[in-house]
Gaussian input, Z-matrix of N, CA and C with variables (Angstrom, degrees):
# hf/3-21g

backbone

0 1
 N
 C     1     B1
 C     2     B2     1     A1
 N     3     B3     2     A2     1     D1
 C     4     B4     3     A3     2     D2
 C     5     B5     4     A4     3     D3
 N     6     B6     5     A5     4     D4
 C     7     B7     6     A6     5     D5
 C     8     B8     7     A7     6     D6
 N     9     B9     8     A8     7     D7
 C    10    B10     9     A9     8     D8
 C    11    B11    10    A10     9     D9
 N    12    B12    11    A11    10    D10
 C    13    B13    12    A12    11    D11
 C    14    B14    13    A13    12    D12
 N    15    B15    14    A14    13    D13
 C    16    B16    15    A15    14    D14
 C    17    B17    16    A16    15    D15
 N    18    B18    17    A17    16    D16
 C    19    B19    18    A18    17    D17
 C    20    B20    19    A19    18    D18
 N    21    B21    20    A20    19    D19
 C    22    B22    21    A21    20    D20
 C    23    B23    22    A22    21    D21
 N    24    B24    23    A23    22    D22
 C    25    B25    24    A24    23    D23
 C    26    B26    25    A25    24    D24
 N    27    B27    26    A26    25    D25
 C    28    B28    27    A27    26    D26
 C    29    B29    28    A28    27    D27
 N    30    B30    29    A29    28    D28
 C    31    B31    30    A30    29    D29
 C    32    B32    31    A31    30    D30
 N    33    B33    32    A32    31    D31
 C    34    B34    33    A33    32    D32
 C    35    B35    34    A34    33    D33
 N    36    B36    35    A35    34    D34
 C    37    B37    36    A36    35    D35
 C    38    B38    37    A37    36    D36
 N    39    B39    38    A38    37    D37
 C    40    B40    39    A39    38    D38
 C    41    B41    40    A40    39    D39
 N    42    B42    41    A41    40    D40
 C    43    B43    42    A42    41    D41
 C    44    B44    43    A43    42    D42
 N    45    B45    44    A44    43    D43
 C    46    B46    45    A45    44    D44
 C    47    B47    46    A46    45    D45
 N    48    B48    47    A47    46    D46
 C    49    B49    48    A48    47    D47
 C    50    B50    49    A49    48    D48
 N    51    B51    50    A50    49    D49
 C    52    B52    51    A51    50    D50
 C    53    B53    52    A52    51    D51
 N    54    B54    53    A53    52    D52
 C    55    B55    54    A54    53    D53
 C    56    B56    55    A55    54    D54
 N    57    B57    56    A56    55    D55
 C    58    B58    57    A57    56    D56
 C    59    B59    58    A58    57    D57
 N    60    B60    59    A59    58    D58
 C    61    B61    60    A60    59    D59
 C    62    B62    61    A61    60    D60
 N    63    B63    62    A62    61    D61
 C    64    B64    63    A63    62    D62
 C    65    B65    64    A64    63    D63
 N    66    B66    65    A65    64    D64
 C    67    B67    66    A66    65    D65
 C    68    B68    67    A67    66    D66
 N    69    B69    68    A68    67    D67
 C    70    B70    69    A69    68    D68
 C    71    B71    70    A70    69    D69
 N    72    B72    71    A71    70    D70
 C    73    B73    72    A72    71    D71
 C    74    B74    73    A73    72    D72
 N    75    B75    74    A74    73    D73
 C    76    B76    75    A75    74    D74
 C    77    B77    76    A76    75    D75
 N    78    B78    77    A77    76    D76
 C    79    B79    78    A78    77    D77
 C    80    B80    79    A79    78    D78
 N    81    B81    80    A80    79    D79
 C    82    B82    81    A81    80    D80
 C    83    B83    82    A82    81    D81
 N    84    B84    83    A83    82    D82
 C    85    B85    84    A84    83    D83
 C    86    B86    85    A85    84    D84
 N    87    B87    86    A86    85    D85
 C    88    B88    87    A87    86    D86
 C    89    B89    88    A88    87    D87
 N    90    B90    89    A89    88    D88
 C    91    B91    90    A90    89    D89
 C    92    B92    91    A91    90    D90
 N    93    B93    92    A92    91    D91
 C    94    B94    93    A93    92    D92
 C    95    B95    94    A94    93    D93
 N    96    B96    95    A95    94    D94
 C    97    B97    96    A96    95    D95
 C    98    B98    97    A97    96    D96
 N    99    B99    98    A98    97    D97
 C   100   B100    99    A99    98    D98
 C   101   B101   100   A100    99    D99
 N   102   B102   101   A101   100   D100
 C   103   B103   102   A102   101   D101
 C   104   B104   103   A103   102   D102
 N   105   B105   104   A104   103   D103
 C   106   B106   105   A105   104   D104
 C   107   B107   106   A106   105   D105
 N   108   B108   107   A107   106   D106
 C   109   B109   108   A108   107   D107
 C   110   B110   109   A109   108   D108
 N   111   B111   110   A110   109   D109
 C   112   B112   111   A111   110   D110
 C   113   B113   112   A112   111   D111
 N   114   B114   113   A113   112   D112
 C   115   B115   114   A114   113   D113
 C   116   B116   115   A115   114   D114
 N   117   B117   116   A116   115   D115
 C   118   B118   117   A117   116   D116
 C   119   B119   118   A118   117   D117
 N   120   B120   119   A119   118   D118
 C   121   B121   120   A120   119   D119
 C   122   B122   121   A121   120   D120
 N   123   B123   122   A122   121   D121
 C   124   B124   123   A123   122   D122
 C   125   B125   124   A124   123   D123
 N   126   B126   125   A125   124   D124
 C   127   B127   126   A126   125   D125
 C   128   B128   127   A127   126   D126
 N   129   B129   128   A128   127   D127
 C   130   B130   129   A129   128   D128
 C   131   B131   130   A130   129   D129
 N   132   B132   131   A131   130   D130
 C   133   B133   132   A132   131   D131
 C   134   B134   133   A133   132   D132
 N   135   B135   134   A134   133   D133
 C   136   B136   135   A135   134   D134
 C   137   B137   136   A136   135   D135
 N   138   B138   137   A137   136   D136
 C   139   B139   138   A138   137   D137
 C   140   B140   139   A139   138   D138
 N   141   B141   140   A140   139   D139
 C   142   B142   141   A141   140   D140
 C   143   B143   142   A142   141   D141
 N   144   B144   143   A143   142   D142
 C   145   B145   144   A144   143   D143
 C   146   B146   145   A145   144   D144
 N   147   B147   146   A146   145   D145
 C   148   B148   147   A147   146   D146
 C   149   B149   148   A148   147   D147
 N   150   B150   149   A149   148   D148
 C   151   B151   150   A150   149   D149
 C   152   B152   151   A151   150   D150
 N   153   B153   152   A152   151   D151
 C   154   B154   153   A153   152   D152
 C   155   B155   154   A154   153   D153
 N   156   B156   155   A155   154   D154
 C   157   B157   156   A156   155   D155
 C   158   B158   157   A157   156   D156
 N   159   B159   158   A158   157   D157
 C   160   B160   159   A159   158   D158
 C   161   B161   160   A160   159   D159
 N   162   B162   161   A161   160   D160
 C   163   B163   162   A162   161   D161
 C   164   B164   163   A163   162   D162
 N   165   B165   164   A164   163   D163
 C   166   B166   165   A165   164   D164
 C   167   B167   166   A166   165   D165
 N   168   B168   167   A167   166   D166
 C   169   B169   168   A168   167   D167
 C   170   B170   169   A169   168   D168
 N   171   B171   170   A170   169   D169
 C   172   B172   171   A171   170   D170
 C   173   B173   172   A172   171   D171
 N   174   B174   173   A173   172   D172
 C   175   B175   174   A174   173   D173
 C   176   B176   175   A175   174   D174
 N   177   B177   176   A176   175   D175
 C   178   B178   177   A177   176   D176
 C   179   B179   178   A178   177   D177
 N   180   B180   179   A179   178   D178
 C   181   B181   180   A180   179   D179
 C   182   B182   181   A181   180   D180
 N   183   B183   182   A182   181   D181
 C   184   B184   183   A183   182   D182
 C   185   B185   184   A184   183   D183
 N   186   B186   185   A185   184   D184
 C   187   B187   186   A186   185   D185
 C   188   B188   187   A187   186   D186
 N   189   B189   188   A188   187   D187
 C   190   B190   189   A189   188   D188
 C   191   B191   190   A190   189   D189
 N   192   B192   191   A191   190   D190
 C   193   B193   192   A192   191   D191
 C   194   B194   193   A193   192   D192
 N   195   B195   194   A194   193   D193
 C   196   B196   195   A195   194   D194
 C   197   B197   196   A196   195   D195
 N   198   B198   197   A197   196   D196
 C   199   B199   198   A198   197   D197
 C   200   B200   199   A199   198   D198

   B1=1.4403
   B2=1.5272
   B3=1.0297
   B4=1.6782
   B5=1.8184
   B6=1.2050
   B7=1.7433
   B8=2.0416
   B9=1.1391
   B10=1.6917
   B11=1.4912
   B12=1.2831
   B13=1.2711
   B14=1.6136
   B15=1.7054
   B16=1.3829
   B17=1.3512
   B18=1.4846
   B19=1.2547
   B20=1.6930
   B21=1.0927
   B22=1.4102
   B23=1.6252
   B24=1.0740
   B25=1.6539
   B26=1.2389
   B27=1.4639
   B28=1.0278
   B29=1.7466
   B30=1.8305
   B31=1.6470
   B32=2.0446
   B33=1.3832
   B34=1.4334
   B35=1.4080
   B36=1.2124
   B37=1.5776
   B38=1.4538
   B39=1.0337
   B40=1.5700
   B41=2.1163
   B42=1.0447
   B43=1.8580
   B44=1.2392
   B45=1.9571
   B46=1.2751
   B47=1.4804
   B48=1.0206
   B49=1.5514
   B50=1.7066
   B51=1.3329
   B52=1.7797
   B53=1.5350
   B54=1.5849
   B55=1.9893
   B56=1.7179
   B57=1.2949
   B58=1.2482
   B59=1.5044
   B60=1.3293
   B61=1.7398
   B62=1.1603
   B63=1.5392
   B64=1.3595
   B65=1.3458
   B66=1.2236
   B67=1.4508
   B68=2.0060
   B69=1.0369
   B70=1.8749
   B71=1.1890
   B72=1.0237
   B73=1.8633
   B74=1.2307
   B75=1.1279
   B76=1.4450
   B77=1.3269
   B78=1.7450
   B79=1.3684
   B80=1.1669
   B81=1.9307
   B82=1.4811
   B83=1.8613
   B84=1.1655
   B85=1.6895
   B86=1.9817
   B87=1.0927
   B88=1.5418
   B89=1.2775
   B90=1.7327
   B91=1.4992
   B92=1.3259
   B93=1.3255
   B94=1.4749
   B95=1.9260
   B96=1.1845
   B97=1.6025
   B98=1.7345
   B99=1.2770
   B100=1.5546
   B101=1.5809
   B102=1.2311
   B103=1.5390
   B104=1.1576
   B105=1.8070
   B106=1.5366
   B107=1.7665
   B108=1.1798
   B109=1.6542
   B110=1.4314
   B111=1.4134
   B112=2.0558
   B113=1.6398
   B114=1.2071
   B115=1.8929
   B116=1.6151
   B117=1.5686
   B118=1.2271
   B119=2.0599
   B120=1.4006
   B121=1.3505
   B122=1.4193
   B123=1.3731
   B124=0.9561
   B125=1.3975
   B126=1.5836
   B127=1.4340
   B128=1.2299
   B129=1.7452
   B130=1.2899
   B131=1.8099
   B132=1.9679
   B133=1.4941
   B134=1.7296
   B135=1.0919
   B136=1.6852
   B137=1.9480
   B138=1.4680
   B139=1.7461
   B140=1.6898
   B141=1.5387
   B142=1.0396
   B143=1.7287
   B144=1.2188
   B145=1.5897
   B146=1.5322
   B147=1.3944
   B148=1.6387
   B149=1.8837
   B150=0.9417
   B151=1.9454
   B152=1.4633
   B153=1.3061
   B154=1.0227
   B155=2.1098
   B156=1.0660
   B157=1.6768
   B158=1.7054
   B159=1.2334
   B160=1.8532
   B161=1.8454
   B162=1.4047
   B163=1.1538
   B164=1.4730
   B165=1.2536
   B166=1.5665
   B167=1.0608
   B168=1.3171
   B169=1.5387
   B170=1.7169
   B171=1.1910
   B172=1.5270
   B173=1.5748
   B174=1.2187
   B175=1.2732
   B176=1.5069
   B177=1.4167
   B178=1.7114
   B179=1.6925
   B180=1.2740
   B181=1.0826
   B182=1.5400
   B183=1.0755
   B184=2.1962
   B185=1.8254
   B186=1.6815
   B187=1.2463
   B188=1.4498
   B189=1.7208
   B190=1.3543
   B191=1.3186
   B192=1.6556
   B193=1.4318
   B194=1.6118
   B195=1.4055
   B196=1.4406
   B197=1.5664
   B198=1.4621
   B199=1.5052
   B200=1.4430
   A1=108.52
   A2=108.91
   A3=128.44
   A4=101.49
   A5=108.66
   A6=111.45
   A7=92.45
   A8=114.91
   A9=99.33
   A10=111.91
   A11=121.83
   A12=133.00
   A13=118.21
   A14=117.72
   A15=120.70
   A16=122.36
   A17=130.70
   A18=100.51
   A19=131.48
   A20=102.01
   A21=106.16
   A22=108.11
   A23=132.67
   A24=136.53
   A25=109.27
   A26=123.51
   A27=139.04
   A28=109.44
   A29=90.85
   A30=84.19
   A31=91.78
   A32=114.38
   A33=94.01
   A34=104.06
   A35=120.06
   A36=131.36
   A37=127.56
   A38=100.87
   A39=128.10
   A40=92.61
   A41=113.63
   A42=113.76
   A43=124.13
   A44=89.62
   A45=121.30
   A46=112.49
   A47=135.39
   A48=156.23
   A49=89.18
   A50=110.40
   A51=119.66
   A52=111.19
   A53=101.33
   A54=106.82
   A55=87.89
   A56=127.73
   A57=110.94
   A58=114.34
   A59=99.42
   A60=102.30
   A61=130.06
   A62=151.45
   A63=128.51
   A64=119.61
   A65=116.75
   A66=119.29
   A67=118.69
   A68=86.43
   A69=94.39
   A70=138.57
   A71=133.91
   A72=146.30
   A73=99.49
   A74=129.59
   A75=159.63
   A76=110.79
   A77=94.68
   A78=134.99
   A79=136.18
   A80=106.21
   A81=81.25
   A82=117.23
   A83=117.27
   A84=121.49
   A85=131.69
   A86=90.94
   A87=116.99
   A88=129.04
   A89=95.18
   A90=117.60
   A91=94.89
   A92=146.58
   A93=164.34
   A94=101.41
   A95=99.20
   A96=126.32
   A97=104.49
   A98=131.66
   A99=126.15
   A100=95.72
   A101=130.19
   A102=112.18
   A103=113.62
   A104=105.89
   A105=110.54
   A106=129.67
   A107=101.58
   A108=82.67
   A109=101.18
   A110=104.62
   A111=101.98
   A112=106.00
   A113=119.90
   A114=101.06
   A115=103.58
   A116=103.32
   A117=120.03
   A118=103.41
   A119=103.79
   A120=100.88
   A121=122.41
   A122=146.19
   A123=162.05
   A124=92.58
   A125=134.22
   A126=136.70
   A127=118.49
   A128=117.13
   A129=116.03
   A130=128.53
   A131=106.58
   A132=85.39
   A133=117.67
   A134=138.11
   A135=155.60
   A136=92.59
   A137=98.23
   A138=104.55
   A139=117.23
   A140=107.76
   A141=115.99
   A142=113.93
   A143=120.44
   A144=142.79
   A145=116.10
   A146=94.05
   A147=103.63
   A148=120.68
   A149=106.65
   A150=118.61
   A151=90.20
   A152=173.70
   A153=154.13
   A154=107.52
   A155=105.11
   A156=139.66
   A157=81.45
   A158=103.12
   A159=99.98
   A160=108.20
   A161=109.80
   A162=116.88
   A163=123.79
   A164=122.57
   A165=126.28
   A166=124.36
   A167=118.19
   A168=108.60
   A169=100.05
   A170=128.95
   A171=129.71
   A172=106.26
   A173=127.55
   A174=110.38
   A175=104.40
   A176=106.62
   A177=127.68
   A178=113.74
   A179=127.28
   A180=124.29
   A181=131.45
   A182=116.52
   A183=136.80
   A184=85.47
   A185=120.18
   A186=102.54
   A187=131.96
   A188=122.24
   A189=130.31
   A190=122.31
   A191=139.77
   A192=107.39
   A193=83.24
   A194=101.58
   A195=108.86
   A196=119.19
   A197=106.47
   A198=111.65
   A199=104.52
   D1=143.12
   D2=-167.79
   D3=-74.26
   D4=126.76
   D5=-172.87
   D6=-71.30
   D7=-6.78
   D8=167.40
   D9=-86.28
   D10=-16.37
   D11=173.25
   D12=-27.34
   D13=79.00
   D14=172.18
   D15=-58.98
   D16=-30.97
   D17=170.41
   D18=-114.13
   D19=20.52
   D20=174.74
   D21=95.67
   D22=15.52
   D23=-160.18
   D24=-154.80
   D25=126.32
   D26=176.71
   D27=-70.50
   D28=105.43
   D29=164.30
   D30=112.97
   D31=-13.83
   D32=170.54
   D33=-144.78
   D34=124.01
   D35=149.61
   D36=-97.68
   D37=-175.58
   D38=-150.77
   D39=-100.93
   D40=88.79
   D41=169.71
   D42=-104.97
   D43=106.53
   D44=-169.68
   D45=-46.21
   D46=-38.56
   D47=-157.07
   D48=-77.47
   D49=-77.21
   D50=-172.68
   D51=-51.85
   D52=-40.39
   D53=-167.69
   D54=79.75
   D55=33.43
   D56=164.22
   D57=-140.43
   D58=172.26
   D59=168.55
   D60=-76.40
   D61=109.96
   D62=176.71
   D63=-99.59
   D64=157.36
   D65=169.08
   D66=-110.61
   D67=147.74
   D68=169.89
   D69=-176.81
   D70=122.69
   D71=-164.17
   D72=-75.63
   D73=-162.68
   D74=-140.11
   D75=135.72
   D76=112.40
   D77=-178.89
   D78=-130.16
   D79=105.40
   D80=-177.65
   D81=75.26
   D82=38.54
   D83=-145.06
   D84=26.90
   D85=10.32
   D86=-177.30
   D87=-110.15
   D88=103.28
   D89=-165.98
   D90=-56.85
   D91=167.27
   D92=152.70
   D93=-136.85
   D94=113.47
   D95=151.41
   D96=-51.58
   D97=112.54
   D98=159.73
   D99=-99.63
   D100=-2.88
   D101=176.48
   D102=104.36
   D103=169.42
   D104=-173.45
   D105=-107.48
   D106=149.07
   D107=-169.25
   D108=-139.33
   D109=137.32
   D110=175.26
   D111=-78.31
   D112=-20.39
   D113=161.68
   D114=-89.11
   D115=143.61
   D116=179.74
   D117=-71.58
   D118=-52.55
   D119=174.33
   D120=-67.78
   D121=0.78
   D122=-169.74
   D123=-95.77
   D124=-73.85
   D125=164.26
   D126=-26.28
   D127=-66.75
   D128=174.90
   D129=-58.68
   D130=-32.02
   D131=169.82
   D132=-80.52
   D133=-11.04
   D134=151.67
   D135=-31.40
   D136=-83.27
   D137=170.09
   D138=-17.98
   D139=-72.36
   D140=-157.72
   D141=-87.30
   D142=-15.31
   D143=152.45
   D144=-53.46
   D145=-62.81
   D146=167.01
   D147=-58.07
   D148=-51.55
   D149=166.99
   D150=-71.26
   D151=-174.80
   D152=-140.56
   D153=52.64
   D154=-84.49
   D155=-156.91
   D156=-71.15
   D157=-69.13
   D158=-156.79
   D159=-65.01
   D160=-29.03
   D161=-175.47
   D162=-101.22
   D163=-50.23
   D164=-176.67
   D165=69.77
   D166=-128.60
   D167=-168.42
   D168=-83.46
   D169=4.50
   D170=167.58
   D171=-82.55
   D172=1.11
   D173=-157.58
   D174=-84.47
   D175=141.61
   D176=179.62
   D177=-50.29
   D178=114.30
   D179=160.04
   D180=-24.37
   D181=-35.40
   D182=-168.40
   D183=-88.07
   D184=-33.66
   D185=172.01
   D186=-68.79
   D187=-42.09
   D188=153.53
   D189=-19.53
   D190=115.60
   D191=175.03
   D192=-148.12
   D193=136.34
   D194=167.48
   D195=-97.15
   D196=125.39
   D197=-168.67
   D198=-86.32

């Protein structure tokens, strides 16, 4: 995770421009946009639902995050 990393979660920050939270994976070298959300936890469970689906029982521990 990137030391600019505003909210604590791999895969969603804080976009200054929108005033919102976004979320997004990387797949396969392929960023995917899941979209923007004004709750920060709303973004992150989207994140971690989505890594869920694409990954399964491979999925990365740093992806899991309990809100």
């Amino acid at each position: 995770m990137s030391k600019n990393n505003t909210s604590g979660t791999k895969g969603v920050c804080w976009n200054k421009k929108m005033n919102k939270w976004t979320a997004q994976i990387k797949i396969n070298e392929k960023t995917i946009n899941l979209g923007s959300y004004i709750n920060k936890d709303e973004a992150i469970n989207n994140r971690v639902q989505r890594a869920k689906y694409e990954f399964g029982e491979f999925i990365n521990k740093c992806e899991l995050v309990i809100t």
